[in-house]
Every structure is written in structure tokens, then in C-alpha cells.
PDB file of N, CA, C and O in Angstrom, chain B, residues numbered from 101:
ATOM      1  N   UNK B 101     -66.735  61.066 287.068  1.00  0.00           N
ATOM      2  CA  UNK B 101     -67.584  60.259 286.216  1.00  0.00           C
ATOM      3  C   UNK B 101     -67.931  58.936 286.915  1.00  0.00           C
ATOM      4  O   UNK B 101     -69.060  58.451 286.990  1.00  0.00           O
ATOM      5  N   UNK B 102     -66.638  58.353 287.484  1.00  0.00           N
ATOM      6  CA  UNK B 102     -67.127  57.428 288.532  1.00  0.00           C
ATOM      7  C   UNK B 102     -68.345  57.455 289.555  1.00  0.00           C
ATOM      8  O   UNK B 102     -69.176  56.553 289.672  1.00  0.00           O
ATOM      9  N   UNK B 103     -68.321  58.262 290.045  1.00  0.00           N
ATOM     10  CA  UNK B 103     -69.126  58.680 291.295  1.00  0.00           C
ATOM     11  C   UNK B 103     -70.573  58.779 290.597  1.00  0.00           C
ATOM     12  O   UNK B 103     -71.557  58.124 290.940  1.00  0.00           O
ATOM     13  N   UNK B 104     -70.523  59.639 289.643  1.00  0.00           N
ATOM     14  CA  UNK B 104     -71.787  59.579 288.867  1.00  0.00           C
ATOM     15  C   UNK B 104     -72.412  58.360 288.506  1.00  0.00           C
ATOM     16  O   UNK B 104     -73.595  58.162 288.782  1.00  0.00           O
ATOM     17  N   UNK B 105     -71.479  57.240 287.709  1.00  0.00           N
ATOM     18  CA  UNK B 105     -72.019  56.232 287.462  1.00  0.00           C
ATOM     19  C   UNK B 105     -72.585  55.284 288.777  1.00  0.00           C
ATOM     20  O   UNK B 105     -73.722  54.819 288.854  1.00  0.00           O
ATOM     21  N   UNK B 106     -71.638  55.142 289.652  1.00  0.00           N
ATOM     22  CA  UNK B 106     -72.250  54.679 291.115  1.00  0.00           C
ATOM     23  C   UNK B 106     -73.420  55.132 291.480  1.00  0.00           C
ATOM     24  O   UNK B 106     -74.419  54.414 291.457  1.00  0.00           O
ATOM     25  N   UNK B 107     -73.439  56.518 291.901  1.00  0.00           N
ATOM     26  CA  UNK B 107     -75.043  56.992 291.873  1.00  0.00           C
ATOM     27  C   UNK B 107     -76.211  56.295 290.887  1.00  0.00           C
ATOM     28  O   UNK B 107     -77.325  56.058 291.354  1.00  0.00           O
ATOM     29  N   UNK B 108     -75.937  56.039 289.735  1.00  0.00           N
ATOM     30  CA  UNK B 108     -76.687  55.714 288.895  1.00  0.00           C
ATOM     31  C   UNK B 108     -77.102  54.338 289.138  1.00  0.00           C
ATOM     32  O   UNK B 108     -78.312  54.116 289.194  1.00  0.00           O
ATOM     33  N   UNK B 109     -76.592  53.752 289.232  1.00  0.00           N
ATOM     34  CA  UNK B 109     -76.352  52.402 289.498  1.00  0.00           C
ATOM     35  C   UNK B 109     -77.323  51.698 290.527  1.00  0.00           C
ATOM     36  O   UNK B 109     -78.124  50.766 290.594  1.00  0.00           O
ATOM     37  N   UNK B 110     -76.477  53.233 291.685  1.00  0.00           N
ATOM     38  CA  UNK B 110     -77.505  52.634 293.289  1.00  0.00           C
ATOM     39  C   UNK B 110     -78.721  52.513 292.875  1.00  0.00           C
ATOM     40  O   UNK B 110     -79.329  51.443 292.905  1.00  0.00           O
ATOM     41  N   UNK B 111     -79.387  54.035 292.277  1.00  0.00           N
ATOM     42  CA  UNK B 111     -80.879  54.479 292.087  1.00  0.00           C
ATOM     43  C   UNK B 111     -81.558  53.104 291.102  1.00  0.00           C
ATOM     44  O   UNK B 111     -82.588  52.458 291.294  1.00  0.00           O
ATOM     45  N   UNK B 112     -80.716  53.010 290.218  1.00  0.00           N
ATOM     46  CA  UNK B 112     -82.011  51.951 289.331  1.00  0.00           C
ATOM     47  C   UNK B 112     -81.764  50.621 290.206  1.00  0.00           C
ATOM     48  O   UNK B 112     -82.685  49.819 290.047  1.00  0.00           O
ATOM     49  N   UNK B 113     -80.846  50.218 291.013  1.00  0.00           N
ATOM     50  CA  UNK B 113     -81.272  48.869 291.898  1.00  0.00           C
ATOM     51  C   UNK B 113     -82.430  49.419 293.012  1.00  0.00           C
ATOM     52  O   UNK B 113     -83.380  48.693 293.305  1.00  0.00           O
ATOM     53  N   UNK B 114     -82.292  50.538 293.504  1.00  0.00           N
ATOM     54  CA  UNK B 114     -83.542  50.650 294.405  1.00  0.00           C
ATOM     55  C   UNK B 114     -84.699  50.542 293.777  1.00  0.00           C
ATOM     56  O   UNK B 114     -85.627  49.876 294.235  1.00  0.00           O
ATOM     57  N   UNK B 115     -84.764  51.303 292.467  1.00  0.00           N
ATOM     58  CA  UNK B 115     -85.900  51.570 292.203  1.00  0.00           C
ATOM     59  C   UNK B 115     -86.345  50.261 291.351  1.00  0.00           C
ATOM     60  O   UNK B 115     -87.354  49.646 291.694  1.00  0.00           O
ATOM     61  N   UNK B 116     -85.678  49.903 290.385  1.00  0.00           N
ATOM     62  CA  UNK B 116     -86.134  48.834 289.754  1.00  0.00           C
ATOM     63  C   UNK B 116     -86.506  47.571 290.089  1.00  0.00           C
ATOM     64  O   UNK B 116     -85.401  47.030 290.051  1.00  0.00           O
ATOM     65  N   UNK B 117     -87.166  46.832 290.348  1.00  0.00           N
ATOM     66  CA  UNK B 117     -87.393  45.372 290.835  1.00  0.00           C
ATOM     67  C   UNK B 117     -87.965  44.270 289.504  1.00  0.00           C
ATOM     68  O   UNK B 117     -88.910  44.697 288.841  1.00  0.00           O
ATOM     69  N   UNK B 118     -87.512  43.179 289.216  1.00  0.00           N
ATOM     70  CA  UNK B 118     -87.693  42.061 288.011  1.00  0.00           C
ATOM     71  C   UNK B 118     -89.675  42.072 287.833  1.00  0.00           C
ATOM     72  O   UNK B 118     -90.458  42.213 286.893  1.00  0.00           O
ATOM     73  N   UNK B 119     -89.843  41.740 289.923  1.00  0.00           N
ATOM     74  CA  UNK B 119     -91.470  41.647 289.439  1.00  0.00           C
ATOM     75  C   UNK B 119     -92.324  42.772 289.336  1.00  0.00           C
ATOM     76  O   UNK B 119     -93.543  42.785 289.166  1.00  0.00           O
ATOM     77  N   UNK B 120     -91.209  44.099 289.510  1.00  0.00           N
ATOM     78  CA  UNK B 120     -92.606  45.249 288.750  1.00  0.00           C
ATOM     79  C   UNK B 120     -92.160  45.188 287.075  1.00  0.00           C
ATOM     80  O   UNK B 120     -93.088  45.234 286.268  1.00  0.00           O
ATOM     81  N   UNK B 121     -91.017  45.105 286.652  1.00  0.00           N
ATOM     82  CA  UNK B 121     -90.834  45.221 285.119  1.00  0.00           C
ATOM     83  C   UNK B 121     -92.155  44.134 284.800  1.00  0.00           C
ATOM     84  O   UNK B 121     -93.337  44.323 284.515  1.00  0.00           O
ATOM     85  N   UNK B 122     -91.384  43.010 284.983  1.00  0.00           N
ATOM     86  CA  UNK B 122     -92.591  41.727 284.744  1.00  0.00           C
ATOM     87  C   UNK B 122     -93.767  42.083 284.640  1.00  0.00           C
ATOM     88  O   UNK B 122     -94.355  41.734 283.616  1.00  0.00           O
ATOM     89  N   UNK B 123     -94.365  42.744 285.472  1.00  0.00           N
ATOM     90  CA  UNK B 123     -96.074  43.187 285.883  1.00  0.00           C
ATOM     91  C   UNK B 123     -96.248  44.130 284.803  1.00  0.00           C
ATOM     92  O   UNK B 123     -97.156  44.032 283.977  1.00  0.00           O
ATOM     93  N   UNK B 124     -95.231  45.199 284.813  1.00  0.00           N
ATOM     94  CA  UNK B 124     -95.515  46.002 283.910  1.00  0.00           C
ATOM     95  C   UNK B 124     -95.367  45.971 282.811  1.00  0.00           C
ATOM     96  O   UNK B 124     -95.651  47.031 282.254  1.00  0.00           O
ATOM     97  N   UNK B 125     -94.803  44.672 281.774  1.00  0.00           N
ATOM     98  CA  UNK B 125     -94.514  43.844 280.428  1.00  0.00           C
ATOM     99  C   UNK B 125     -96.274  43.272 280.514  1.00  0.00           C
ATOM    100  O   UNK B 125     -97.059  43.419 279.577  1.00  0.00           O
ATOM    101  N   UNK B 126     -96.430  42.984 281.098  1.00  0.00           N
ATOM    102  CA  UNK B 126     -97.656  41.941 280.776  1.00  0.00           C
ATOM    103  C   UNK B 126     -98.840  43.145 280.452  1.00  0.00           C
ATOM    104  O   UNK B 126     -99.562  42.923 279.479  1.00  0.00           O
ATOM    105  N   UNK B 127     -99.043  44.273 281.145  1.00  0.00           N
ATOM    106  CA  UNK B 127     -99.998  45.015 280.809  1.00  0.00           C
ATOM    107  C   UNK B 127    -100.019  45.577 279.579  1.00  0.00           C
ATOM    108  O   UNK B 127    -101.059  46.215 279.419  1.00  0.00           O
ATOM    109  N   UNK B 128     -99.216  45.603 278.543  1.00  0.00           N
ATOM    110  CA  UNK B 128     -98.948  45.890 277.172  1.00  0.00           C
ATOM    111  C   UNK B 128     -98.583  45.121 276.126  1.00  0.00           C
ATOM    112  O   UNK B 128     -98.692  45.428 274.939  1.00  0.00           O
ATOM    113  N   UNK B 129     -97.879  43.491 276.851  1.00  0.00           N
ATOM    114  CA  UNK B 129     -97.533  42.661 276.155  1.00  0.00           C
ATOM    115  C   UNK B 129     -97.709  41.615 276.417  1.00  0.00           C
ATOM    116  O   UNK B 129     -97.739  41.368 277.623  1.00  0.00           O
ATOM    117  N   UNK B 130     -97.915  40.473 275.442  1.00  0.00           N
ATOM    118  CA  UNK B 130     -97.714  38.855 275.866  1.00  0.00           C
ATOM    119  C   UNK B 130     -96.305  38.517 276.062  1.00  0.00           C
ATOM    120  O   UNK B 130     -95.479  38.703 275.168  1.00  0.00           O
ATOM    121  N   UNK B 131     -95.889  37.838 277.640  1.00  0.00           N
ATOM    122  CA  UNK B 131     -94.874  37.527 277.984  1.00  0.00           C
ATOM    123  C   UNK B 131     -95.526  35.922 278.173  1.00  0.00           C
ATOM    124  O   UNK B 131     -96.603  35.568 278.653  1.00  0.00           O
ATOM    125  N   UNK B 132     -94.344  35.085 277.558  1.00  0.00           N
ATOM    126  CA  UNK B 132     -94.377  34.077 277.810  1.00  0.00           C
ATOM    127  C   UNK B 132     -93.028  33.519 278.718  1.00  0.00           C
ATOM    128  O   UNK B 132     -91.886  33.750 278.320  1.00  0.00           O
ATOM    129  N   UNK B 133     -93.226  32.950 279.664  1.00  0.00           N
ATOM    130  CA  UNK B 133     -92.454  32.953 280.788  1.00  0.00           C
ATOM    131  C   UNK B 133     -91.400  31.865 280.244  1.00  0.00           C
ATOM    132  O   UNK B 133     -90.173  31.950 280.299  1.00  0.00           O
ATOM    133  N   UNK B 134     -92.388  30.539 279.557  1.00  0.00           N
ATOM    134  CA  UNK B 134     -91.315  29.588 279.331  1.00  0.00           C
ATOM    135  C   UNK B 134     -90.280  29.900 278.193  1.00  0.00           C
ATOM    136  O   UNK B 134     -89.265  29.209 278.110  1.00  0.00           O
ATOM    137  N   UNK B 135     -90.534  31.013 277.240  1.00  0.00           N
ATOM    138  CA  UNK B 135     -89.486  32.096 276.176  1.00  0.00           C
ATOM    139  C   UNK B 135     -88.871  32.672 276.721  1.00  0.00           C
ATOM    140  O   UNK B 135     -87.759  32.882 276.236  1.00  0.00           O
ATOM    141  N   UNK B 136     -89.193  33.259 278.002  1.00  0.00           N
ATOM    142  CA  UNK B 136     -88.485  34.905 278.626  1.00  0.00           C
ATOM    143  C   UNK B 136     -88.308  34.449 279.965  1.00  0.00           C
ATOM    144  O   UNK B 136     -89.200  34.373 280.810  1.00  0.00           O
ATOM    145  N   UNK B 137     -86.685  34.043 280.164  1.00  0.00           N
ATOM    146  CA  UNK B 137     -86.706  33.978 281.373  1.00  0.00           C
ATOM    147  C   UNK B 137     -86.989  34.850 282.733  1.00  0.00           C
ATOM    148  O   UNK B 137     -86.936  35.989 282.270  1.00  0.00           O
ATOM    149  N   UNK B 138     -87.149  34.940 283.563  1.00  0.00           N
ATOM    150  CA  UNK B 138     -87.287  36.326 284.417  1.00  0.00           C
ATOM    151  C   UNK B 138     -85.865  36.496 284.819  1.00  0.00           C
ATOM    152  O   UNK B 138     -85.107  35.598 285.187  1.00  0.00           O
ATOM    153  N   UNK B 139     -85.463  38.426 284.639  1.00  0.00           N
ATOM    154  CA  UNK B 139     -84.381  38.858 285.086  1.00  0.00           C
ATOM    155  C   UNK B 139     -84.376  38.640 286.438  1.00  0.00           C
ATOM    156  O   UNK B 139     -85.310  38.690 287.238  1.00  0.00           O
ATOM    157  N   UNK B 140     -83.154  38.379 286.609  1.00  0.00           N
ATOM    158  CA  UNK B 140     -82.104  38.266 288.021  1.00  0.00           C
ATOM    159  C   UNK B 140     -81.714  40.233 288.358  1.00  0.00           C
ATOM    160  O   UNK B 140     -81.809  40.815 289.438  1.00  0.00           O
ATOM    161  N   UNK B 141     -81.327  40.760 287.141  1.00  0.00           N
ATOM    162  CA  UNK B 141     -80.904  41.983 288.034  1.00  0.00           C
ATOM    163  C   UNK B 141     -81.394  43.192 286.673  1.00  0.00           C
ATOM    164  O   UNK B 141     -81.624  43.165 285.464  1.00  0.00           O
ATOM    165  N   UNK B 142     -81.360  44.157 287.778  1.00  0.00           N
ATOM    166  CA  UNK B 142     -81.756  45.347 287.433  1.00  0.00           C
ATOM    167  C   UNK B 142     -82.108  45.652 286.191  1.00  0.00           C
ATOM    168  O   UNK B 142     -83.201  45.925 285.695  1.00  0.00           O
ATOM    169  N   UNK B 143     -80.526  45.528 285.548  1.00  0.00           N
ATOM    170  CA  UNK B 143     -80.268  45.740 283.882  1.00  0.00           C
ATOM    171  C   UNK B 143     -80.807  44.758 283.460  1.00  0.00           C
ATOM    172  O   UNK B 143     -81.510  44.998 282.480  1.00  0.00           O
ATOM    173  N   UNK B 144     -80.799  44.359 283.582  1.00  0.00           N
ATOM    174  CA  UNK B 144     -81.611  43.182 282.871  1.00  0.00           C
ATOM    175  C   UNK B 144     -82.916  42.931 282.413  1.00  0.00           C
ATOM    176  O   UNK B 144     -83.320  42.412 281.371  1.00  0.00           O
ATOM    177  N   UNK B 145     -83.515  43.410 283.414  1.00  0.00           N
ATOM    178  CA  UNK B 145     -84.939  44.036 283.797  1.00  0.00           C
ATOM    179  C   UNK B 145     -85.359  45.013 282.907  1.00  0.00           C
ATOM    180  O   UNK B 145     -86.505  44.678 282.608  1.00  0.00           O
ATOM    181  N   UNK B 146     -85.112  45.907 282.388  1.00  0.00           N
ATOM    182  CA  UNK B 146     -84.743  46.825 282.122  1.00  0.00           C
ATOM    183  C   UNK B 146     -84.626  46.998 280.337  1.00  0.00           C
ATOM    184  O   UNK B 146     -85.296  47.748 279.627  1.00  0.00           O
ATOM    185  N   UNK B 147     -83.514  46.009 279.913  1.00  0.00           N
ATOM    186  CA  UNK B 147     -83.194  45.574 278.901  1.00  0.00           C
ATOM    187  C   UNK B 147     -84.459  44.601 278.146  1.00  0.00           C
ATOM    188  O   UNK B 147     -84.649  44.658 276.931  1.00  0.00           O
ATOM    189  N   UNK B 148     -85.172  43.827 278.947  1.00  0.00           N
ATOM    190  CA  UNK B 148     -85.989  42.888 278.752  1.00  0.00           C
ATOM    191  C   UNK B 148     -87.528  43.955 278.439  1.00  0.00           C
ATOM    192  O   UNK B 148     -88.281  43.763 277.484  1.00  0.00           O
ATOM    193  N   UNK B 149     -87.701  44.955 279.393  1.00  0.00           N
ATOM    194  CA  UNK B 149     -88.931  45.889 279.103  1.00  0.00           C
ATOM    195  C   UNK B 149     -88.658  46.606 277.887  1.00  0.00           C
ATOM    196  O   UNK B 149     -89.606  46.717 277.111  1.00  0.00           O
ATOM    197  N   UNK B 150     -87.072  47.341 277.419  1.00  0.00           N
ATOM    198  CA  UNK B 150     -87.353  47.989 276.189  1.00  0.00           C
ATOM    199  C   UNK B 150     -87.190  46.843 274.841  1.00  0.00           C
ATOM    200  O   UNK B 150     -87.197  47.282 273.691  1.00  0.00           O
ATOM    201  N   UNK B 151     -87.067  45.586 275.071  1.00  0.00           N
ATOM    202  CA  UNK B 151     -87.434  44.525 273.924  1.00  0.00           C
ATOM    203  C   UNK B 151     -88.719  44.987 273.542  1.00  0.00           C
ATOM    204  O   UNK B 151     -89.092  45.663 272.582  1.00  0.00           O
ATOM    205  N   UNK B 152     -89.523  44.299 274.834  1.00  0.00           N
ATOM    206  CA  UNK B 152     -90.948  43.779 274.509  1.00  0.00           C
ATOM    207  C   UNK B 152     -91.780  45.573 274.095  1.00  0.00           C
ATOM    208  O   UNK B 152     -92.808  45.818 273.465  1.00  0.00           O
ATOM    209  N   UNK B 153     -90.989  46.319 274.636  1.00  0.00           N
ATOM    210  CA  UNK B 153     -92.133  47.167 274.095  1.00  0.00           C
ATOM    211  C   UNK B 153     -92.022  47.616 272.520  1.00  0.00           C
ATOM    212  O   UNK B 153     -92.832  47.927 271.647  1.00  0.00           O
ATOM    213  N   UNK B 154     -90.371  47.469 272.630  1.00  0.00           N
ATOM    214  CA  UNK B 154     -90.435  47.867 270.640  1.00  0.00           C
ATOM    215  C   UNK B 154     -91.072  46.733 270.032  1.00  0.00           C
ATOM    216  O   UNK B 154     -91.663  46.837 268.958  1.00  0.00           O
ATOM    217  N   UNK B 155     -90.988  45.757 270.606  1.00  0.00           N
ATOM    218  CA  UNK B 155     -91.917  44.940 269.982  1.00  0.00           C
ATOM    219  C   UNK B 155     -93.384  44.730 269.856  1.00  0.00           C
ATOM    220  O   UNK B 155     -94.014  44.236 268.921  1.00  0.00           O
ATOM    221  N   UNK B 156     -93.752  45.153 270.866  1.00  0.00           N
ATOM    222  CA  UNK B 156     -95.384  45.631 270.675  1.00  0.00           C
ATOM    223  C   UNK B 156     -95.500  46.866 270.258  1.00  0.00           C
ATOM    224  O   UNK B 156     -96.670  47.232 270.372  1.00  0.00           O
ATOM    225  N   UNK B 157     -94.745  47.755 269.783  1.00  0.00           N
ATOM    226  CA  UNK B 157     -95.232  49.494 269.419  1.00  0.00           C
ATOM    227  C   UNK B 157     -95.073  48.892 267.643  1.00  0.00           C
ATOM    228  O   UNK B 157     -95.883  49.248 266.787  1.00  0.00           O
ATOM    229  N   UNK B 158     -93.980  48.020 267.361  1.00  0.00           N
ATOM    230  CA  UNK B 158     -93.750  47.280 265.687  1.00  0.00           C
ATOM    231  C   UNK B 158     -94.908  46.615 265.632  1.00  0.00           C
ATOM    232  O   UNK B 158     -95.609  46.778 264.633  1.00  0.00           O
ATOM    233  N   UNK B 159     -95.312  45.798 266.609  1.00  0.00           N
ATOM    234  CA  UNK B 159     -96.763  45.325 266.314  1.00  0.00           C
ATOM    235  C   UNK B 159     -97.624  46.124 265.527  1.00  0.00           C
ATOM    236  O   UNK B 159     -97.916  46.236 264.337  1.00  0.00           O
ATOM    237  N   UNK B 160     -98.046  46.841 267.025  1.00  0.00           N
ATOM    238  CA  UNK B 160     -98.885  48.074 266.334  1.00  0.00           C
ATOM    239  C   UNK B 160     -99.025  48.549 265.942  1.00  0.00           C
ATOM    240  O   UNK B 160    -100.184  48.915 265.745  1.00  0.00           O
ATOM    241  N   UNK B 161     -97.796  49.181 265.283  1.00  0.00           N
ATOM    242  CA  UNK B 161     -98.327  50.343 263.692  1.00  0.00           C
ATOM    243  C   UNK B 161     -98.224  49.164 262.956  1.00  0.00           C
ATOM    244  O   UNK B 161     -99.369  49.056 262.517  1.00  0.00           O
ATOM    245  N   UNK B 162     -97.374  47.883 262.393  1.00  0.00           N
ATOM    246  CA  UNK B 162     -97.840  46.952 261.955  1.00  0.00           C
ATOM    247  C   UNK B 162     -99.311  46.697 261.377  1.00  0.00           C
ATOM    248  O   UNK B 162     -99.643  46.528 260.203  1.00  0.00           O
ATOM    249  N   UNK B 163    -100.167  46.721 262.637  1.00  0.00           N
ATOM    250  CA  UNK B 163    -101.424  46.373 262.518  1.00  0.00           C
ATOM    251  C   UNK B 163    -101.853  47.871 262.108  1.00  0.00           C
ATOM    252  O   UNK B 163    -102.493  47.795 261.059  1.00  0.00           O
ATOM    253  N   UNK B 164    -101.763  48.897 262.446  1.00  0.00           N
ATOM    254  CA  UNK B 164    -102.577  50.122 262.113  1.00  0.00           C
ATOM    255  C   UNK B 164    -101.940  50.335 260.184  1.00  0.00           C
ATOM    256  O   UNK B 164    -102.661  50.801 259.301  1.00  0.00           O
ATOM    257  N   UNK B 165    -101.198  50.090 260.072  1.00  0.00           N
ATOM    258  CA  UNK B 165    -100.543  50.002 258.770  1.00  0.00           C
ATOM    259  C   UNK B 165    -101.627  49.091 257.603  1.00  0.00           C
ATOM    260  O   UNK B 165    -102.008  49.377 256.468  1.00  0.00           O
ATOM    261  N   UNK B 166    -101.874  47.941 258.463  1.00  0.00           N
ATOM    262  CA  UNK B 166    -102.415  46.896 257.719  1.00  0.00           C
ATOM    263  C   UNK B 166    -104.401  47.118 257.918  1.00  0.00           C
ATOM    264  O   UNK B 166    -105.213  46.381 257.358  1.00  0.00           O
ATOM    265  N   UNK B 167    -104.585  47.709 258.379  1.00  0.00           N
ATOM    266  CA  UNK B 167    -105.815  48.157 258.613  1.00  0.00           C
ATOM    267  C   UNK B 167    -106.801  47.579 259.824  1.00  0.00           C
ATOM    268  O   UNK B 167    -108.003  47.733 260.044  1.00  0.00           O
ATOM    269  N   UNK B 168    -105.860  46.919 260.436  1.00  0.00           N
ATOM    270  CA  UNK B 168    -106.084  46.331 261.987  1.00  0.00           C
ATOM    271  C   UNK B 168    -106.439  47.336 262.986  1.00  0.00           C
ATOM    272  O   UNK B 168    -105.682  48.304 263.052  1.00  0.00           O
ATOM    273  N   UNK B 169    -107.359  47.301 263.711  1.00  0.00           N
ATOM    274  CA  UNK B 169    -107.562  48.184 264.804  1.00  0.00           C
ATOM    275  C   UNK B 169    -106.754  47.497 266.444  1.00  0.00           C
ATOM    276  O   UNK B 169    -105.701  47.860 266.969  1.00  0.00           O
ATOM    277  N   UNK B 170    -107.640  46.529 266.851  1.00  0.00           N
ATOM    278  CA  UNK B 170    -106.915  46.251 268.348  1.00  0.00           C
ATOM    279  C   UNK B 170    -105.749  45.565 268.230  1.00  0.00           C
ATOM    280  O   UNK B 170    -105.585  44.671 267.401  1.00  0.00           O
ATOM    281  N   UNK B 171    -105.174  45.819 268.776  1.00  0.00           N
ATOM    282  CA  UNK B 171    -103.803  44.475 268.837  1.00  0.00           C
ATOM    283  C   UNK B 171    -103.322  44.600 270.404  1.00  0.00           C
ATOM    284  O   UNK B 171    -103.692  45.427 271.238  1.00  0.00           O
ATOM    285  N   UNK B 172    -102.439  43.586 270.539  1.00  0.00           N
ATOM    286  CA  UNK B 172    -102.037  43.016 271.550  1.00  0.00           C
ATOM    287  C   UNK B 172    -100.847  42.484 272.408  1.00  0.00           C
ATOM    288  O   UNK B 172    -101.062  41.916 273.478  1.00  0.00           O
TER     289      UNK B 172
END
């Protein structure tokens, strides 16, 4: 189980980086930098993208609920 988790571990530090989460928060959401600090590591990164998106998907049916079309 160890070994597994290590593997796991390695892969999302390679793959993950703060300024693609970042890049990729902003194309779906308003990030405000001076609210949201930028992650230092991986998890973090990570943790910070599945915030903002439940928070913009609550937006949005929000708004589709309320009879809003675009949101943001």
C-alpha cells in the first residue's frame, strides 16, 4: 500500500503544476488572487481547483434554477 501511495504521489507532482491549476481556475472561474493565495504544492493545487469548481457548477444551476442563462 506504501509503494502504491508513493507512486501516486510521484505522478501528481509531475504532472500537476500551481500555474496550470491557476490557468485552468480562471477559464471557468473568477479567481481573485488577493482572496486565493497561489498553491505552493501539488495538493494543494488540486484542493484549491475542486473548491472553485463546486463553486461555479453551485453557481450555475443556481442561476439556471433562477432563470439566469450566462453565468460566470
Amino acid at each position: 500500500m506504501a509503494v502504491m501511495e508513493g507512486i501516486m504521489n510521484l505522478f501528481v507532482k509531475e504532472v500537476v503544476s500551481a500555474e496550470r491549476v491557476v490557468a485552468a481556475i480562471r477559464r471557468f472561474a473568477d479567481l481573485d488572487a488577493s482572496q486565493t493565495p497561489a498553491p505552493k504544492e501539488a495538493e494543494q493545487a488540486l484542493l484549491l481547483w475542486i473548491t472553485k469548481a463546486c463553486q461555479s457548477l453551485k453557481k450555475r444551476l443556481t442561476a439556471e434554477v433562477d432563470g439566469h442563462v450566462s453565468v460566470r
